[in-house]
N, C-alpha and C positions, 0 to 999 in steps of 0.2 A: 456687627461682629461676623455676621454669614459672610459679607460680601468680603471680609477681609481674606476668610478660609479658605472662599473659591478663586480669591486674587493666588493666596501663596499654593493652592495645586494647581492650576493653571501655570504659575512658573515653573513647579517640580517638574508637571509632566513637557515641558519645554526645555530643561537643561535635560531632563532623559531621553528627550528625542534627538539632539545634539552631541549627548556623550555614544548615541546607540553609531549616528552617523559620523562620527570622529571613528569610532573603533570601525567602524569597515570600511573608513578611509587607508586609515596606519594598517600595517602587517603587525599581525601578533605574533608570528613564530622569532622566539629566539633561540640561541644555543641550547642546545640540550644537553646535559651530562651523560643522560641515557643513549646518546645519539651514539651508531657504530663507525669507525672508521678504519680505514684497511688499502695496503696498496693495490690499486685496481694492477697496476703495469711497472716492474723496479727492473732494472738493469743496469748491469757494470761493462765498462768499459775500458782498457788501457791502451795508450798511446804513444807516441817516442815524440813528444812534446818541444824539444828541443833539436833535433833531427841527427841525434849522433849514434842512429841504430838499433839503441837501447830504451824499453818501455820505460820511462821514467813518470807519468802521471794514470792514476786511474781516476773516471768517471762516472758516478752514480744517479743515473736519471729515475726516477720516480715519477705514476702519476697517482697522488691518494684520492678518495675519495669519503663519500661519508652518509649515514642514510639520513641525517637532519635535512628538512628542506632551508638553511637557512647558513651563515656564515660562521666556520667555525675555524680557531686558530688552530693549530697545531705544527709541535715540534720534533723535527727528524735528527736524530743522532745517527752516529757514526763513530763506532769506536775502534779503533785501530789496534790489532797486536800483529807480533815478528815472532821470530822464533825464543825468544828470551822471554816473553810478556807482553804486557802491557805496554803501548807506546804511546797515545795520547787518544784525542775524539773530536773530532769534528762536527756543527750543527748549523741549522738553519731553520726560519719560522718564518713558516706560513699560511695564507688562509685560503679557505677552499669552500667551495657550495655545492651540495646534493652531491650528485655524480658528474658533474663538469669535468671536461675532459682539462687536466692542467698537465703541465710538464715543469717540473723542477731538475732541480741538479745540484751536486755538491762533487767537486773533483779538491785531490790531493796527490803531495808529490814526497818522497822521501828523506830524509835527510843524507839518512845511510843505505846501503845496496841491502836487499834481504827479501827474503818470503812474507808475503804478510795478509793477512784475513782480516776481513770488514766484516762489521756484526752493524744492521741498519735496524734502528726502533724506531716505532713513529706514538707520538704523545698526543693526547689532547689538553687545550688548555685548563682542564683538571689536574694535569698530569697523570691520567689514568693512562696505564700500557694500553697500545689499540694494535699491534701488527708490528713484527718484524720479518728481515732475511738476512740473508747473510751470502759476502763471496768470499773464499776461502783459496790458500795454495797462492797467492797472486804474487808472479815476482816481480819488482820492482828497481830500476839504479836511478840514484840521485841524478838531478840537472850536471849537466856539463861546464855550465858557466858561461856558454855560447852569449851571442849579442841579442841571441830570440828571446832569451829570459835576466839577461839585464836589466835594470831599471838606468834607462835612457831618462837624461835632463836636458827637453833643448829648452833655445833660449832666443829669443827675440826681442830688438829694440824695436816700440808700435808706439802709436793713438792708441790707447787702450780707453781712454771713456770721453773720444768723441771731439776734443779740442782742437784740432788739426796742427796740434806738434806733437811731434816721435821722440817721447821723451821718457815715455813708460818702456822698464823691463822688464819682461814677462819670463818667468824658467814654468817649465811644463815638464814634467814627470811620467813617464810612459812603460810598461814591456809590454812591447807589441803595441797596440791599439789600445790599450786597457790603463786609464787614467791609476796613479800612486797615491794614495795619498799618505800625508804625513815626513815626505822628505826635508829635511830642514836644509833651508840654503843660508847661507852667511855670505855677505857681500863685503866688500872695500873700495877705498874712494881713494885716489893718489892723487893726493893735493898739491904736486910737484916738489914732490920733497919726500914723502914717504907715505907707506900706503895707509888706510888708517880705517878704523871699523866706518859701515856706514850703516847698514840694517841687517836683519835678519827673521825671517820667519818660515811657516811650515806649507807645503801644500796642501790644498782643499780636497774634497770627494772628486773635484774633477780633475785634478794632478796639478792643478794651478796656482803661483804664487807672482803676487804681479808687484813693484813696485813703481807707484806712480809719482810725476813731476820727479823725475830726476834731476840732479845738477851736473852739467854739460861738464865733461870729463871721462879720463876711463875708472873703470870699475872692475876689477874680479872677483868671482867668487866660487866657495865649494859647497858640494853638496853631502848630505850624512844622511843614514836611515837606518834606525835602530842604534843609534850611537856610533857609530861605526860612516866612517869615508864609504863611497860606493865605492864598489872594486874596481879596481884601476884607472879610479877619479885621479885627476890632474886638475891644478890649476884654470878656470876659465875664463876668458877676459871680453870685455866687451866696451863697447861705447856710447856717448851721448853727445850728440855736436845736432842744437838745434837749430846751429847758422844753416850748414847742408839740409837740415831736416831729412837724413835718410830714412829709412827704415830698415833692417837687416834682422837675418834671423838663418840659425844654424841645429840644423835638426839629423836626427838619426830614426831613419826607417827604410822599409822594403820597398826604395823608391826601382824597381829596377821588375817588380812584382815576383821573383825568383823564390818567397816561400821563406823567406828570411829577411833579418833586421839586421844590415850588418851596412846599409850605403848611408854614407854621411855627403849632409846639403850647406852650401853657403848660401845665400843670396841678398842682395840688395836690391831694395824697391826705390 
């Protein structure tokens, strides 16, 4: 009986010396509710975003902080009023540790021309109030419609996964440099005789919607976002002829570096 009692402390005191060196292995700090957070550095900015003279976007960069030594989420609003009211809010989440220098941003653009003041809250993921500001008086005119804030659809016949035929069509979703997602394309196939559906799908987070193994033939198709034709969409057409095997691809950007989206590219490879 003894030697059995001295077997099971002898194991206790061995899972205690293993749970002692686990725990000062691991980090124990986690979020804290108590923890304070506050913007260390918040500024506004406005800008003529589309280049027709008039401040049409402003920019709100923040850097929070917080006195947990450990990772804590939190959420910044942005609530928007005009001289009427209320107009809508904007938000984004993020996480942040100790006092690490971060920089975030949240920009917004009008619909209608007007004065209007930002009221910025920062939340934690309690949703406890931790810090707000606010800029106030800001005027602002809606986008122009310019080609800089279009959403541009080009489009290219490729090898898109590797096979060495150009047979995939790729439409790619753009304003400016900044991937669309969710433009819905609709394609058609003209079977020589009349044109006739062929697919359709949405673009991804990266502006990308690819149809692969095409069938050698033309094709057109349009693009929609938010229900709605892009504005001043037209018909597009394209091709697949994998006797030539070309490749071809017709893009719209500031090939010319001039500060605007407005040169349009053919080319075949």
């Amino acid at each position: 009986m003894y030697s059995i009692i001295s077997t099971t402390s002898k194991q206790v005191l061995v899972w205690a010396i293993m749970f002692t060196l686990v725990l000062s292995v691991f980090p124990t700090v986690i979020a804290d509710e108590d923890a304070d957070e506050w913007f260390w550095d918040i500024e506004g900015e406005v800008y003529d975003e589309d280049g027709d003279g008039s401040d049409d976007t402003i920019d709100i960069g923040y850097d929070p902080d917080t006195t947990c030594d450990c990772n804590i989420n939190i959420t910044v609003y942005v609530d928007i009023y005009d001289e009427n009211g209320y107009v809508e809010y904007i938000y984004d989440y993020h996480t942040i540790y100790d006092e690490e220098g971060d920089w975030f941003s949240q920009d917004w653009t009008p619909d209608n021309s007007g004065t209007f003041d930002f009221y910025v809250s920062l939340y934690d993921e309690w949703d406890n109030f931790e810090d707000s500001w606010n800029m106030t008086g800001v005027e602002l005119e809606p986008m122009s419609g310019s080609s800089d804030e279009t959403i541009n659809v080009d489009n290219r016949v490729g090898d898109y996964h590797g096979d060495g035929i150009n047979n995939d069509m790729g439409m790619f979703a753009f304003i400016k440099d900044d991937p669309v997602e969710g433009v819905e394309v609709n394609v058609e196939y003209f079977n020589g005789v009349i044109w006739t559906f062929y697919t359709n799908g949405t673009t991804d987070d990266y502006g990308e919607f690819v149809v692969e193994n095409a069938t050698n033939g033309e094709y057109r198709w349009i693009a929609e976002y938010d229900d709605a034709d892009l504005e001043e969409e037209t018909l597009s057409y394209t091709e697949v002829d994998t006797a030539m095997n070309l490749s071809h691809m017709f893009a719209v950007d500031d090939w010319d570096d001039a500060g605007d989206y407005d040169d349009f590219l053919g080319l075949i490879l």
